[in-house]
FIPA-132836 format. One line per field, with one value per atom (N, C-alpha, C, CB): atom name; y, x, z. Coordinates in nm, 4 decimals. Each point is the difference from the previous one (the first is absolute). Last residue first. Glycine has a CB too. Layout:
! residues N
atomo	c(CA ...)
yy	c(Y ...)
xx	c(X ...)
zz	c(Z ...)
//
This chain:
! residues 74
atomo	c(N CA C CB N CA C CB N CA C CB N CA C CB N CA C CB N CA C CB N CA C CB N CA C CB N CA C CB N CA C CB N CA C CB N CA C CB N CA C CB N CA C CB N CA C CB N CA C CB N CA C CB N CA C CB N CA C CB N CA C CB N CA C CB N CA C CB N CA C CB N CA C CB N CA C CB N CA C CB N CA C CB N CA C CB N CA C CB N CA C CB N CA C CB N CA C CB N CA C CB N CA C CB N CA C CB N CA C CB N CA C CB N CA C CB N CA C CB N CA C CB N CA C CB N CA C CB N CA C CB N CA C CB N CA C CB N CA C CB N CA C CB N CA C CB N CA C CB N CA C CB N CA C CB N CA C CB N CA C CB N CA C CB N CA C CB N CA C CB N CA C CB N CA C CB N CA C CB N CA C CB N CA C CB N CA C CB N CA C CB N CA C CB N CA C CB N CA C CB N CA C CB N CA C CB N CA C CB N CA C CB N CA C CB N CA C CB N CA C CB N CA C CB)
yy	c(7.7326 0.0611 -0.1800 0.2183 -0.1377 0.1045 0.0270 0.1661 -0.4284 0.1350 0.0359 -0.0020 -0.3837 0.0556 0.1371 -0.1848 -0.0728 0.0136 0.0687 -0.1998 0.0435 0.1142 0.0840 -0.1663 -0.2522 0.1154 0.0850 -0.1323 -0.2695 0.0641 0.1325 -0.1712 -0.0201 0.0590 0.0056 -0.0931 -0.0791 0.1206 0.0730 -0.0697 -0.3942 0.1313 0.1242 -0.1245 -0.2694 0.0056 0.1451 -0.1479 -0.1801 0.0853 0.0001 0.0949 -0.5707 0.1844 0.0813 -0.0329 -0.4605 0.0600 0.1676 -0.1632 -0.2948 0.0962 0.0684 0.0275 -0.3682 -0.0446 0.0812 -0.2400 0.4449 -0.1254 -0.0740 -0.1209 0.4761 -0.0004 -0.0589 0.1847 -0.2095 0.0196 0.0080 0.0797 -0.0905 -0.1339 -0.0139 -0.0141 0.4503 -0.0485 -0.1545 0.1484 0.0889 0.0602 -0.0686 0.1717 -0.2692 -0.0415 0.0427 0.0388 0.1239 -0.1386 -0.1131 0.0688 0.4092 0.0226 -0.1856 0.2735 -0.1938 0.0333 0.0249 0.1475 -0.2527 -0.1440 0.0857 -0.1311 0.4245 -0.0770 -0.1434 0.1510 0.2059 0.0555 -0.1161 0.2990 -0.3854 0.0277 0.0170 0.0256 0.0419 -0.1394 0.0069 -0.0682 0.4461 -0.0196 -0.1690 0.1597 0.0444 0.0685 -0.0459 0.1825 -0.3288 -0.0527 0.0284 0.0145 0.2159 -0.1173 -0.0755 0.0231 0.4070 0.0261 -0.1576 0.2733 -0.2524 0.0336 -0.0177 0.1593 -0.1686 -0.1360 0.0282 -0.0187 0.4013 -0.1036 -0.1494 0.1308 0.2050 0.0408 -0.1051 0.2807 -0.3766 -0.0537 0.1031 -0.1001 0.1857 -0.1227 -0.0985 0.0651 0.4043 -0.0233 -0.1510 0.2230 -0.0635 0.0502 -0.0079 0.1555 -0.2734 -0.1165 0.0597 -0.1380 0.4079 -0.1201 -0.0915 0.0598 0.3274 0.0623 -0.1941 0.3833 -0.3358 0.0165 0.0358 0.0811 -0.1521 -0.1347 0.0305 -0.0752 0.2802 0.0695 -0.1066 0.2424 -0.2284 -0.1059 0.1294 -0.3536 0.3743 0.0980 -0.0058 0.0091 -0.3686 0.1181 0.0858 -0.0340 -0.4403 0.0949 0.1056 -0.1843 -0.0988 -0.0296 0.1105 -0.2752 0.1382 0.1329 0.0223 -0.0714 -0.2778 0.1120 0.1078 -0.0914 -0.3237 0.0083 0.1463 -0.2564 0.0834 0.0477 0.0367 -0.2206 0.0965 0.1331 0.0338 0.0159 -0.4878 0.1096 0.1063 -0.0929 -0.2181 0.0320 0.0685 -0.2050 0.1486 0.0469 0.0215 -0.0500 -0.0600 -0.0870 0.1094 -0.2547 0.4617 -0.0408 -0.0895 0.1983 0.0189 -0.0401 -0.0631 -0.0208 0.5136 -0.1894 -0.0285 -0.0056 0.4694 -0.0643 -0.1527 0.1817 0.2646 -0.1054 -0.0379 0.0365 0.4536 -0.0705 -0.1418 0.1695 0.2794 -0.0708 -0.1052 0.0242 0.4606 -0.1643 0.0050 -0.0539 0.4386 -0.0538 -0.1367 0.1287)
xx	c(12.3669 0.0978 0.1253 -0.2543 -0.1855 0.1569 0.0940 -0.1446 -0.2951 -0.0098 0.1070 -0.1240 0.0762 -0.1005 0.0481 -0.2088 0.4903 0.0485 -0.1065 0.1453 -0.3073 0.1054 0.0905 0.0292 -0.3379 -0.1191 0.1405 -0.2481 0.3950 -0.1023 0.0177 -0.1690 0.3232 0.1054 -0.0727 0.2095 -0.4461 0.0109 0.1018 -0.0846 -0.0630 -0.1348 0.0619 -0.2033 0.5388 -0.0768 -0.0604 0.1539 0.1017 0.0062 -0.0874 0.0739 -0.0664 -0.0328 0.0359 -0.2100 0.3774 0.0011 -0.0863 0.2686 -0.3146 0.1009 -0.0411 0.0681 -0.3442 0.1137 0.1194 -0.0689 -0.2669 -0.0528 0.1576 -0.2998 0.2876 0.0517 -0.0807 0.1078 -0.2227 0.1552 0.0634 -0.0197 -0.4724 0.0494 0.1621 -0.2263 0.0010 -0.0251 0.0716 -0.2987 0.2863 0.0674 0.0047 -0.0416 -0.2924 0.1380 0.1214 -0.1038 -0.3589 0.0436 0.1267 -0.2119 0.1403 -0.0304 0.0191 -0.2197 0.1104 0.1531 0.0067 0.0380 -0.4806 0.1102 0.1026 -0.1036 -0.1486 -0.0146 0.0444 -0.2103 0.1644 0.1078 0.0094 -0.0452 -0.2569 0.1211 0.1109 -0.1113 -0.3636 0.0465 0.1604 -0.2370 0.0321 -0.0149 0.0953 -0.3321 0.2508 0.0822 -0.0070 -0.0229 -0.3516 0.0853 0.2029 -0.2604 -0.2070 0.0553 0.0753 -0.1214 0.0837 0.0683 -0.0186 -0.0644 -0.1367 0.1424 0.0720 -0.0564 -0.3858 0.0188 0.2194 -0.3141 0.0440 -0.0502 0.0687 -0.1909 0.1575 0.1066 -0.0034 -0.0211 -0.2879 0.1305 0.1100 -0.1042 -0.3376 0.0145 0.1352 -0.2267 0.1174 0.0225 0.0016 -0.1075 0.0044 0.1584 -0.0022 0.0538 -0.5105 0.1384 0.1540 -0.1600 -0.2196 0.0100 0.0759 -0.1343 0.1139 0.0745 -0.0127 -0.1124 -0.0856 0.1404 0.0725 -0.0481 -0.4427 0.0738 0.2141 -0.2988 -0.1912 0.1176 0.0728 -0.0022 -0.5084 0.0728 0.1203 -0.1008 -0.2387 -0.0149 0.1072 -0.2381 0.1575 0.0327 0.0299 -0.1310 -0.0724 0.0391 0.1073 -0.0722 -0.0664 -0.1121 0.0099 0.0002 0.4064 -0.0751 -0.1262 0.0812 0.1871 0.0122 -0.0451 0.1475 -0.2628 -0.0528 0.0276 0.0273 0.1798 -0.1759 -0.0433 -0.0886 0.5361 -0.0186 -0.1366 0.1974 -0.1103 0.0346 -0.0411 0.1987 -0.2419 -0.1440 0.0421 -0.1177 0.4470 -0.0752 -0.1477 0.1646 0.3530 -0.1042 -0.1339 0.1085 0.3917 -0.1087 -0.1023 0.0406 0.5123 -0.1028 -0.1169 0.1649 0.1434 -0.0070 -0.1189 0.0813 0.2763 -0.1237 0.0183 -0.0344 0.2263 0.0026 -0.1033 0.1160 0.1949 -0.1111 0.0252 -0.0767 0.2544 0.0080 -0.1105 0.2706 -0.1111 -0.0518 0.0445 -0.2158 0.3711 0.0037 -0.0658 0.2104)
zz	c(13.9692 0.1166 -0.0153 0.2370 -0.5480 -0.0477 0.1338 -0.2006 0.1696 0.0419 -0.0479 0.1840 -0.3037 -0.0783 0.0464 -0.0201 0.2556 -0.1301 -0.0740 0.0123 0.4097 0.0183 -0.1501 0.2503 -0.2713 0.0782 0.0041 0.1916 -0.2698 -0.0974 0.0229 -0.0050 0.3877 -0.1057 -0.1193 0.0954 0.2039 0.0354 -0.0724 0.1987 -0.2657 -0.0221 0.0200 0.1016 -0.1808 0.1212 -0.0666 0.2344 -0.6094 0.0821 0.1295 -0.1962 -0.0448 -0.0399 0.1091 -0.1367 -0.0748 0.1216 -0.0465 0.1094 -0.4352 0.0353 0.1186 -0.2259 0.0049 0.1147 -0.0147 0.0028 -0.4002 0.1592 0.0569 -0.1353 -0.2183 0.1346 0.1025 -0.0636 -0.3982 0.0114 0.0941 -0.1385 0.1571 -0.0463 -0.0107 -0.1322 0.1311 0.1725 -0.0667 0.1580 -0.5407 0.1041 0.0883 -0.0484 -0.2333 -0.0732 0.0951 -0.2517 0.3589 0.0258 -0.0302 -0.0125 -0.1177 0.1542 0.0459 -0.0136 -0.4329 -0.0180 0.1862 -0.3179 0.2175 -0.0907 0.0443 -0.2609 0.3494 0.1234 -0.0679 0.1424 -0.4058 0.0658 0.1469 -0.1131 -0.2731 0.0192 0.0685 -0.0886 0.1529 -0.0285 -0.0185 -0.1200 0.1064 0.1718 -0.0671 0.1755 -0.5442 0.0842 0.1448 -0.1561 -0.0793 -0.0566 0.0426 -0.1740 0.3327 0.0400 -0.0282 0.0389 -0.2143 0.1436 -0.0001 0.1416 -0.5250 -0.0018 0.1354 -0.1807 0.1466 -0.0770 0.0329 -0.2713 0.3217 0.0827 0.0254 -0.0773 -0.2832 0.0834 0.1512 -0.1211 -0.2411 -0.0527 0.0732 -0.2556 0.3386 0.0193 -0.0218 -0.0438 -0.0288 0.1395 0.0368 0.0421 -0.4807 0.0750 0.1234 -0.1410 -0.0730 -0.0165 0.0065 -0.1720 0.3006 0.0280 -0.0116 -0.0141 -0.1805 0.1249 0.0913 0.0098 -0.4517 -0.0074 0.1514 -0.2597 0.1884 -0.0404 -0.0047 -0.1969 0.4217 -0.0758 0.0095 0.0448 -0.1646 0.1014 -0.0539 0.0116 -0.2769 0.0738 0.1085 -0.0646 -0.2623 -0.0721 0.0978 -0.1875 0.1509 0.1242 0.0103 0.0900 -0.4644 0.0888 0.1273 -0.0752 -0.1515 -0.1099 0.0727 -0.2625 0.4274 0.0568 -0.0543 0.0789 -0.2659 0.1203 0.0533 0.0326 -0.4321 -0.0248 0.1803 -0.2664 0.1932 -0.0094 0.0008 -0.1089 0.2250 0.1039 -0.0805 0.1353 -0.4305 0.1215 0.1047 -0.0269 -0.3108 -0.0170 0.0660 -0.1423 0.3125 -0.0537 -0.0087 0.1172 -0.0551 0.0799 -0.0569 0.1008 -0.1387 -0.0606 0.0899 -0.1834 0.2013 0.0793 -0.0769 0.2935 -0.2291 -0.0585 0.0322 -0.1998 0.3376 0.0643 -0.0494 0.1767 -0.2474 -0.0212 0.0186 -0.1428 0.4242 -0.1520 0.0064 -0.0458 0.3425 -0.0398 -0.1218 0.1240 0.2603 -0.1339 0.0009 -0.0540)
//
């Protein structure tokens, strides 16, 4: 399912991309703005990843191997 994603553009942009009619302007700019997205998502999640590590600076962390044993479920 889509929907529609209109945006205003300064009129020498549209004259321009009309210029290059043949261009596939729509698969272009969805990949640009999925693009745009994952990095914006990457960003994120690495503020809230940093908001974390900061909560437990000078707290004690577990040892790697009890990680590692608890991931495995033993």
């Amino acid at each position: 399912m889509s929907t529609v994603l209109s945006i205003r553009v300064p009129k020498r942009i549209k004259e321009q991309v009309k210029t290059f009619g043949d261009f596939d302007w729509k698969n272009y700019i969805q990949s640009a703005v999925e693009t745009k997205l994952r990095e914006l998502e990457a960003q994120r999640v690495l503020k809230e990843i940093d908001a974390l590590n900061r909560k437990l600076e000078g707290k004690p962390s577990p040892p790697s191997w009890k990680l590692i044993r608890e991931d495995r479920g033993r």
